[in-house]
Wavefront OBJ file of the C-alpha trace (Angstrom):
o trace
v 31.549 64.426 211.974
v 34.202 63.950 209.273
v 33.721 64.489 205.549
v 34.523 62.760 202.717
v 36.259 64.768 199.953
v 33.742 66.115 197.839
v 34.311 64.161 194.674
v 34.025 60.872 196.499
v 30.944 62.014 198.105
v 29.490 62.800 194.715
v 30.187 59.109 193.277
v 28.849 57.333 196.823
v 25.710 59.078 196.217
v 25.447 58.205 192.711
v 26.186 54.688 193.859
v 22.993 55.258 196.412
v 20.386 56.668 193.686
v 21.637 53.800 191.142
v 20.478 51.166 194.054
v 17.754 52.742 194.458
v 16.694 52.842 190.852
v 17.463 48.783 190.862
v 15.690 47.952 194.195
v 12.772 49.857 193.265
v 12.419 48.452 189.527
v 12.758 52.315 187.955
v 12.426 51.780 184.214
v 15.745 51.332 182.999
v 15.671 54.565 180.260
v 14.777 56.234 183.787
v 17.641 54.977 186.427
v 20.113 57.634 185.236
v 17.713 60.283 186.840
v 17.112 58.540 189.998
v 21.353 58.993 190.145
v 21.030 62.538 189.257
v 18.673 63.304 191.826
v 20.771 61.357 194.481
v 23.951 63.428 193.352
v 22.461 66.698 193.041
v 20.528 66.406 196.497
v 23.749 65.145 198.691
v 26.199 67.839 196.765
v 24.539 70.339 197.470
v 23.922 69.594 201.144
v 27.646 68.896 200.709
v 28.643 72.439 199.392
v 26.602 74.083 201.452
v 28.433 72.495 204.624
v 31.795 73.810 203.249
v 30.244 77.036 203.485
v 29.465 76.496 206.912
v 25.604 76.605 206.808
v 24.135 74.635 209.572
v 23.207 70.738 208.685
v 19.528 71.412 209.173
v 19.417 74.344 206.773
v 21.740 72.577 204.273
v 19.503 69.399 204.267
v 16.247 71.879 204.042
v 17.670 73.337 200.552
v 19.113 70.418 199.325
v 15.949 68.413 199.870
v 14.313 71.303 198.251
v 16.250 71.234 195.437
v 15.983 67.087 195.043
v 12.542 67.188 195.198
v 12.172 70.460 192.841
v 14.641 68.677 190.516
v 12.692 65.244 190.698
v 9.111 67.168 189.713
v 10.899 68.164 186.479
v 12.257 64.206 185.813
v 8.888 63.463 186.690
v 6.716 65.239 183.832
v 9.340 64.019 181.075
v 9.711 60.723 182.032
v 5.154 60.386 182.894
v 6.334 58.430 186.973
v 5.547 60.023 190.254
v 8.054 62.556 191.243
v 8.786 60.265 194.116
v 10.255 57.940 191.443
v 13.331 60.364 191.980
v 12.748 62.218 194.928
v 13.375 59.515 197.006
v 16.912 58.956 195.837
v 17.347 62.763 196.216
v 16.702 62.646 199.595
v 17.689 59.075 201.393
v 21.385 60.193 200.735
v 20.429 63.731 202.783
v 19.549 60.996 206.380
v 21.162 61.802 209.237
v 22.465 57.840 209.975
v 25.502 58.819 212.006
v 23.979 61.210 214.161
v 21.047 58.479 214.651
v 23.396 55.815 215.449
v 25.942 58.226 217.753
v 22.250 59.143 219.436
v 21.300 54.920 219.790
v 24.707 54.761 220.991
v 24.566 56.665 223.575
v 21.418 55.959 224.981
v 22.412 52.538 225.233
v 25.622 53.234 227.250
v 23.879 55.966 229.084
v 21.429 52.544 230.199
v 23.994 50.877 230.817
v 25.554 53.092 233.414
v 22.208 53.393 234.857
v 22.657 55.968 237.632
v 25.989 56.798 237.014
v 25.733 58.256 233.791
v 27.824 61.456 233.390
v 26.505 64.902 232.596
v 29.098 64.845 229.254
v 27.356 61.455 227.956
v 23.673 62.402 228.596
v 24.769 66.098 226.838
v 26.266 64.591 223.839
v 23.560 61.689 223.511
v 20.648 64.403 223.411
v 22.456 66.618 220.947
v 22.808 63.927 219.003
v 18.900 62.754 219.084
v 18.454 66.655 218.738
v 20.524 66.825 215.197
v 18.592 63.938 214.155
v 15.319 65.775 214.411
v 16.380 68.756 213.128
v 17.907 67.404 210.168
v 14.923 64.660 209.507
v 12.012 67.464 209.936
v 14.448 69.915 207.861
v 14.280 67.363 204.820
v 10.471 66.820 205.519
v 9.760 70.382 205.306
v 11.728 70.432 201.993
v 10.415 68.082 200.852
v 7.168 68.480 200.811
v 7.590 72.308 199.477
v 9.415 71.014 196.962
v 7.026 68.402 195.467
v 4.132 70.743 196.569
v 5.236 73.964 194.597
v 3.925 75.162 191.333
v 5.717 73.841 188.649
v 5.256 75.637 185.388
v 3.668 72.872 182.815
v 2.277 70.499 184.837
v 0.081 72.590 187.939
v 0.233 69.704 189.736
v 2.810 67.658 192.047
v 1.496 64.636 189.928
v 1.807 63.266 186.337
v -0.900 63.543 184.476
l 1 2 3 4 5 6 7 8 9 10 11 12 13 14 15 16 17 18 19 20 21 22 23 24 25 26 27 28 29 30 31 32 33 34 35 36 37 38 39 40 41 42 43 44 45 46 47 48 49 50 51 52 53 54 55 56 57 58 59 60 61 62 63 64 65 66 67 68 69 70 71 72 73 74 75 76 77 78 79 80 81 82 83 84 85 86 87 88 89 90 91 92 93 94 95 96 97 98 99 100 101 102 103 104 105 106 107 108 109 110 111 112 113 114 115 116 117 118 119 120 121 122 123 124 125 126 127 128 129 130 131 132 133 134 135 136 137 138 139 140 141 142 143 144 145 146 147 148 149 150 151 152 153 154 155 156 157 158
C-alpha cells in the first residue's frame, strides 16, 4: 500500500486523536494528550515501516508504546488509560487491508465459479494482514496497559 510522507502522516493522526478527544467528551485540559497518543502511536508504526519491519510487528510496538504512553497520561491527568489509549491505537487499524479483503470477497462472489486463483490469493492475504495486524495491536495492547508502571501498580487510576 502507498504511504503518505511522514510529516503528513503525523498531522492526519493528530487530526484523528483530536476527534477522538471531541467525540468522546475528553476534558478539554486533557484533549492535547489524546493527540499525543494518536501521533506517537501511528509514527512510530510509521518509522518502523521505513525500516522495513513487518506491519504486524510495527503495529505490536507501536500499540505498545500508545498504550504504555497513555498509562503515564493516565495517572497525571486521574481518567482511565483508555481515555488515551484509544486514540493511540484506532490510527494503528488496518482499514485498507479490511476493505481490499471486503473487496475482494465480494468480486470473488460475484464471479461465483469462475473466480481466478490470483483474486482468491490476493483476497485471503488481504483478510490474513488484517488479522495479523488487528491481533498484533491487541496483544500490545493489552501488555501495554497491563504492565507495571512505576507509581501507580495498577493499569487503573486510583
Amino acid at each position: 500500500m502507498p504511504r503518505l510522507p511522514f510529516a503528513e502522516d503525523v498531522l492526519f493522526s493528530a487530526l484523528v486523536g483530536v476527534g477522538l478527544a471531541i467525540a468522546f467528551h475528553v476534558p478539554v485540559g486533557a484533549a492535547w494528550a489524546c493527540m499525543v497518543c494518536a501521533m506517537a502511536g501511528h509514527s512510530l508504526r510509521s518509522a518502523l515501516l521505513q525500516i522495513d519491519l513487518s506491519l504486524a510487528m510495527s503495529s505490536l510496538t507501536a500499540a505498545f508504546a500508545a498504550a504504555f504512553l497513555a498509562r503515564a497520561l493516565a495517572s497525571r491527568f486521574k481518567v482511565p488509560p483508555v481515555t488515551f489509549a484509544f486514540p493511540g491505537v484506532v490510527t494503528l487499524m488496518p482499514g485498507s487491508y479490511a476493505f481490499a479483503a471486503a473487496l475482494g470477497g465480494v468480486e470473488i462472489m460475484h464471479a461465483g465459479r469462475d473466480a481466478s486463483p490470483a483474486l482468491i490469493g490476493q483476497t485471503f492475504g488481504f483478510m490474513v494482514t488484517t488479522f495479523l495486524v488487528l491481533a498484533s495491536i491487541a496483544i500490545g495492547l493489552s501488555l501495554g496497559l497491563a504492565s507495571p508502571f512505576r507509581g501507580t501498580g495498577s493499569p487503573f487510576p486510583k
